[in-house]
C-alpha positions in Angstrom: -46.4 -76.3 1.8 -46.4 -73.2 -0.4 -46.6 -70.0 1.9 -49.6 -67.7 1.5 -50.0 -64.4 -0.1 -50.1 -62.9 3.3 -47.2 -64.1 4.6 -45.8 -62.9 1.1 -46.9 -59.0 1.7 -45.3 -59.0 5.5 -42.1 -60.1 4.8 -38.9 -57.4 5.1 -37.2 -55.6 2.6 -34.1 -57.5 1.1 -30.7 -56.7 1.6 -30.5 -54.9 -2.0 -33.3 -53.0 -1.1 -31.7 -52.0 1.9 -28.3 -51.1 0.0 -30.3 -49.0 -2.4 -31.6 -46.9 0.0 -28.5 -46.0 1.7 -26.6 -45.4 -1.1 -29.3 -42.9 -2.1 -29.4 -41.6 1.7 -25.6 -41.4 1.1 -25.8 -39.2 -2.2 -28.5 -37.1 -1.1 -26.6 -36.7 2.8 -22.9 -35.7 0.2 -25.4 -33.3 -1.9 -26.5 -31.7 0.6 -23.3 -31.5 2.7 -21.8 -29.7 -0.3 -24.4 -26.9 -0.8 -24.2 -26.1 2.6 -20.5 -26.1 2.4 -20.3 -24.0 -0.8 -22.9 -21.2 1.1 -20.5 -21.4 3.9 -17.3 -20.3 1.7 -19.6 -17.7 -0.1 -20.4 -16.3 2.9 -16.4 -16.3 4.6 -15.7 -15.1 1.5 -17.8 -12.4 1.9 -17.7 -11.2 4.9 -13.7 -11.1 4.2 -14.2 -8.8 1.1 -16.7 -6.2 3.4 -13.7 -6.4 6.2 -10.9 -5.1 3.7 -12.9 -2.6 2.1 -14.1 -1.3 5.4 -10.3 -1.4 6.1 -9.4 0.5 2.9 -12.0 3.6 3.3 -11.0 3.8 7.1 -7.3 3.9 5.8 -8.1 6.6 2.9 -10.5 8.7 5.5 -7.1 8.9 7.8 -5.2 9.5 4.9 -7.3 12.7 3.7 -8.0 14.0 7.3 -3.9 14.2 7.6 -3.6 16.2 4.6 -6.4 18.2 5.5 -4.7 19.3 8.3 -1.2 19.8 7.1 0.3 23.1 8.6 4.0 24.6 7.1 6.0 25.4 10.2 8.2 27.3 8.3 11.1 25.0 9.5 10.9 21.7 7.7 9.3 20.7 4.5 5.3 20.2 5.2 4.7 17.7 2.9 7.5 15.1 0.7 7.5 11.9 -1.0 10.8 9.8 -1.5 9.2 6.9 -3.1 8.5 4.9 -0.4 7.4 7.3 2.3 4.7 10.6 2.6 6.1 12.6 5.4 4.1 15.9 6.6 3.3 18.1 9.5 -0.2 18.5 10.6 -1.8 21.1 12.7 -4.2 19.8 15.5 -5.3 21.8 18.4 -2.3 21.4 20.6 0.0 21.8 18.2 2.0 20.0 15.1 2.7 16.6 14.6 4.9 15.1 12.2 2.9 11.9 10.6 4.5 9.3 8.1 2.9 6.8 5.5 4.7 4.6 4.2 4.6 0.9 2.1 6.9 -1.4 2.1 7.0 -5.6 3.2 3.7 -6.0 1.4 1.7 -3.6 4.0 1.0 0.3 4.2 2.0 1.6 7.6 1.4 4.9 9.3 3.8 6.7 11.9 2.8 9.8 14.1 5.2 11.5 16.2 4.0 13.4 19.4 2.0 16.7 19.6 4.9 19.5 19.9 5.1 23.1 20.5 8.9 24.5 20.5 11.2 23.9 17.5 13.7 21.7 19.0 10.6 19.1 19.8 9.8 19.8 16.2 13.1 19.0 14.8 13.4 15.8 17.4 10.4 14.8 15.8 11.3 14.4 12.3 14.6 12.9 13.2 12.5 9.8 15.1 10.1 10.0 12.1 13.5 9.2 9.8 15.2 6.8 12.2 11.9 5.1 12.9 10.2 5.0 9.6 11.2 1.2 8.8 10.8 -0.3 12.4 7.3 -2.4 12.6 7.2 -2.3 16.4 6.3 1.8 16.1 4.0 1.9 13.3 0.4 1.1 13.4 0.0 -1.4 10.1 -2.8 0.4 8.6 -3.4 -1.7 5.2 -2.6 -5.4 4.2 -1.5 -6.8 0.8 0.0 -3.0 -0.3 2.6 -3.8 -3.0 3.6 -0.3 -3.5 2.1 3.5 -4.2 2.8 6.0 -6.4 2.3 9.9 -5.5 1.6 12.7 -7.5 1.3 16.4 -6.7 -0.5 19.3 -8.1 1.1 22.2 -8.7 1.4 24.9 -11.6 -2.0 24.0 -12.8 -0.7 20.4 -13.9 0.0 16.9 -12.3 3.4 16.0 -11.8 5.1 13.3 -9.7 5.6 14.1 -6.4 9.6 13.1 -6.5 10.2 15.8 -9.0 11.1 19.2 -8.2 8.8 21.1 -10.0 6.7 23.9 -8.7 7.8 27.4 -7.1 10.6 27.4 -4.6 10.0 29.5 -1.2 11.9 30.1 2.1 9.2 32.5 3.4 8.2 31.7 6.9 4.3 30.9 7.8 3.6 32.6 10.8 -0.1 31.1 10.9 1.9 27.9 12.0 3.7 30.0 14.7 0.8 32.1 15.9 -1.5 28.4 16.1 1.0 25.9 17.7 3.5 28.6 19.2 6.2 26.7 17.1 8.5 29.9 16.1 10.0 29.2 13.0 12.3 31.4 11.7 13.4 31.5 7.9 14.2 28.3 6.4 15.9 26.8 3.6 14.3 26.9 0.0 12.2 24.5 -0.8 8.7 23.9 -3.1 5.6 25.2 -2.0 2.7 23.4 -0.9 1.1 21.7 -3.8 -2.5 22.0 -4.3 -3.9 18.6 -5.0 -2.5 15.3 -4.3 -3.0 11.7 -5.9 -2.1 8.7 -4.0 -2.1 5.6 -6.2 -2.2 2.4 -4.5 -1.1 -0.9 -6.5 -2.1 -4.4 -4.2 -0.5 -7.5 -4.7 -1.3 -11.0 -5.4 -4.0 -12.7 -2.7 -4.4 -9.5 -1.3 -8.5 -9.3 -2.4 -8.3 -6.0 -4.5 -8.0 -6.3 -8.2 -6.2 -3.2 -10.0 -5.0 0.3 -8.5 -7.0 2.4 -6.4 -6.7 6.5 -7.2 -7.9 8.8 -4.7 -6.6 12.3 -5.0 -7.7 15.2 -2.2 -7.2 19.5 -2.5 -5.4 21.0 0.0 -4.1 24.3 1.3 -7.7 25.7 0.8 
């Protein structure tokens, strides 16, 4: 007996039909699965980049407030660059502090030294700041991915790099740092005035998220 046209319509789908429509379920699941995947990344990605730069201006904003507020106590150089390492002395309400950037092992690092009044906490000061300057365990890691820096000062109505020794030698004492921080200094030895501008030039390294230099330069001693 040849079965009807009813029983014809009711029967199920067949087992190619049934392949079909997973495979496409399948392709459309692995489409889908990579869009959300790929918005995912984008967004890690992201958010990373917005971290490090909200890293970076928070490292530069330090940066500028410490030269800002850098102070000649009359007894050691208030501001020097040996290539590796910006050492200054800083005038805050209690008194000076001695405060070190420097970069090195693929990171920029910052040092401060404790709020001093007397010269002989002075001096102590930058002697830890020299003994201490390539210990990690003391130094706040400001800034990842650093490769190096490159410092130039601004003196004699020119730029010059700040490892040079050009500018105006002086051994005059500041008593504004005395009279402020009751650090007495005395007469010291002679040494280059205060520059009037610096440029810090930052140069980042491979994977580090930043592509080229970054210049920032800042007046001080105004």
């Amino acid at each position: 007996m040849k079965p009807t046209q009813a029983s014809q319509r009711s029967r199920g789908f067949t087992l190619v039909e049934v392949l079909v429509a997973l495979v496409i379920m399948a392709t459309m699941a692995i489409v889908a699965w990579r869009g959300l995947d790929a918005l995912l990344k984008s967004r890690d990605i992201a958010q990373t980049h917005l971290d490090q730069s909200t890293r970076l201006q928070t490292v530069v904003a330090q940066w500028e407030q410490d030269l800002r507020s850098i102070q000649d106590s009359g007894i050691e150089e208030p501001l020097a660059f040996d290539g590796a390492s910006l050492r200054m002395t800083r005038q805050l309400p209690e008194g000076l502090q001695v405060v070190v950037w420097t970069a090195r092992n693929n990171a920029l690092f910052r040092w401060e030294g404790p709020v001093v009044k007397t010269v002989a906490a002075l001096n102590d000061s930058f002697q830890r700041s020299q003994l201490q300057v390539n210990q990690d365990a003391t130094q706040l890691r400001a800034l990842e991915g650093v490769s190096g820096w490159q410092m130039y000062f601004y003196r004699g109505n020119s730029w010059s790099n700040a490892q040079s020794s050009s500018g105006t030698a002086s051994n005059t004492p500041q008593p504004a740092a005395s009279a402020a921080s009751g650090v007495n200094p005395g007469l010291g030895p002679q040494r280059p005035d205060l520059p009037s501008g610096v440029r810090m030039v930052i140069l980042f390294g491979p994977g580090s998220g930043f592509s080229g230099p970054l210049t920032r330069q800042i007046a001080i001693g105004q």
